[in-house]
Residue, then its C-alpha position, 0 to 999 in steps of 0.5 A: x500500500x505504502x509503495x501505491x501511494x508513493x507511486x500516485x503521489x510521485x504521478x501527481x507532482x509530475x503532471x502539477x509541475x508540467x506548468x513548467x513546460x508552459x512557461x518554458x514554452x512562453x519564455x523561449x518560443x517565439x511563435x505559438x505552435x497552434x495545431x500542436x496545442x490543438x491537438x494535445x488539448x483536444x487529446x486530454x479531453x478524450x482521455x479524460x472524458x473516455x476514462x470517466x465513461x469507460x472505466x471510473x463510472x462504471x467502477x463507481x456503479x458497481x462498488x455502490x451497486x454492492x451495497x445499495x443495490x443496483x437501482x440505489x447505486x446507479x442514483x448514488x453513483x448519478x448524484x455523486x458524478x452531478x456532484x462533482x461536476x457542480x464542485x468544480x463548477x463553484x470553484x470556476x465560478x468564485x474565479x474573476x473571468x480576466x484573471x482566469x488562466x483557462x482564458x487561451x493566451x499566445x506566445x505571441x498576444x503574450x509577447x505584445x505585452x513587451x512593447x506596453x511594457x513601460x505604459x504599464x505599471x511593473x506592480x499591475x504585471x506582477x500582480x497579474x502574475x501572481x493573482x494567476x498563480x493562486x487562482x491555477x493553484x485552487x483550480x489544481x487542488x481537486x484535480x491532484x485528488x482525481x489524479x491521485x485518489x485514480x492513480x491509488x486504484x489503477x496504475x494504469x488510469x493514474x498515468x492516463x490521468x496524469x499525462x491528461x492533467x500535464x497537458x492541461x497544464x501547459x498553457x496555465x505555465x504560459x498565463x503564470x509566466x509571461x505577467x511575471x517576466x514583463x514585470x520583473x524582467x527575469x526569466x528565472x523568477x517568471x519560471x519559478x513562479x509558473x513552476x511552483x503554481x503547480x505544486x497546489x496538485x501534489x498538495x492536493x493530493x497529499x491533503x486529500x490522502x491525509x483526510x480519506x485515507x482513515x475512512x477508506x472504505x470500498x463505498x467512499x471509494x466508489x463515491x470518488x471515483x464518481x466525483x472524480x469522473x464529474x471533475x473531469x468531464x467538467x473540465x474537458x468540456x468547459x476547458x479543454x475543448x474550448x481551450x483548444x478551438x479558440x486556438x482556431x484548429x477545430x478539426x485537429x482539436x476534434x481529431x486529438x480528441x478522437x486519438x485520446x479515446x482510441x489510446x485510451x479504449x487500447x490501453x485499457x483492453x491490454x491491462x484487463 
């Protein structure tokens, strides 16, 4: 047991940390590979969304179905999944629109900000850097429970889940960085910051353990793979897809998409 949580916890620093890639891409790049991003968002989207219709719902059902009975245990499963949608949902909500980092921002409308540079206040830059740092960390606190509270059942689904989240995080780690490096003018500083912004996922998931972890019976359990599955279907269709059209490549999101399920539908017929 101790060697599983060791392996989630390790899953989820890994996927909260791949912020870094996005303020690496942002402070080296000096164009947005769009169709790329396209792509990986549109290939997140389906990983997530198949894993929570494939495997964690129906996992859910079962584990509920023992002890409620069939009918009682598709409800609980039904209004745990709603429940969780509608979690993730407050916490958009309580986010300000303008400081959201699921708003898409390119290298380059990025990079535009240089030239504004000394009309604008260096503080508001950093403020807006560091406001976007907090609000990436509320949002990364449940999703390292998903992804660890996942990765603790099926080794399998962690990683599928984990590599989901890492691509997620990317253009959060362009939104961090970019504020901090006009205000500061240090590239170390503007990567620390979008580095340590994901820490609030393995954080997340260290809490989440601490708190569950005595009470982990068969029943809660399936009450979280539940949650869990309504998390991310929330996230990748009021993030990831969205996400990934206004960077104007519709067809390759959809494609993307498309590829994360059939990786998805492969991976799980060969660990059965």
């Amino acid at each position: 047991m101790e060697q599983n949580v060791t392996y989630a916890f390790l899953l989820t620093l890994l996927a909260g940390l791949s912020t870094g890639i996005g303020s690496l891409i942002a402070l080296l790049a000096r164009r947005t590979n769009r169709k790329f991003l396209s792509f990986a968002l549109g290939f997140s989207a389906g990983v997530m969304i198949y894993i929570s219709f494939v495997d964690l719902f129906p996992q859910a059902t079962e584990i509920l179905g023992e002890d409620y009975g069939e009918r009682w245990g598709g409800i609980a499963t039904a209004i745990a999944f709603f429940g969780g949608i509608l979690f993730i949902a407050l916490i958009d909500k309580l986010v300000p629109e303008v400081e959201n980092p699921h708003e898409i921002r390119s290298v380059e409308s990025m990079r535009r900000r240089e030239g504004m540079a000394a009309a604008d206040p260096k503080k508001h830059m950093m403020r807006t850097g560091v406001m976007m740092a907090l609000v990436i960390g509320i949002h990364n606190f449940p999703e390292g429970i998903a992804t660890f509270m996942a990765a603790l059942q099926s080794p399998q689904v962690g990683i599928a889940i984990a590599v989901a989240i890492a691509i997620h995080n990317i253009p959060e780690g362009i939104a961090v960085s970019v504020p901090v490096y006009y205000a500061t003018g240090s590239r170390r500083k503007a990567f620390l910051f979008s580095f340590l912004s994901g820490l609030a996922e393995p954080v997340g998931a260290l809490v989440g353990y601490l708190i569950l972890a005595p009470f982990l019976t068969p029943m809660l359990l399936g009450y979280i793979f539940a949650v869990i599955a309504g998390i991310m279907v929330y996230i990748s269709l009021d993030e990831l897809l969205p996400a990934a059209h206004r960077y104007g490549e519709h067809h390759v999101a959809i494609w993307g998409l498309i590829v994360g399920m059939a990786v998805m539908a492969v991976g799980i017929a060969a660990f059965q």
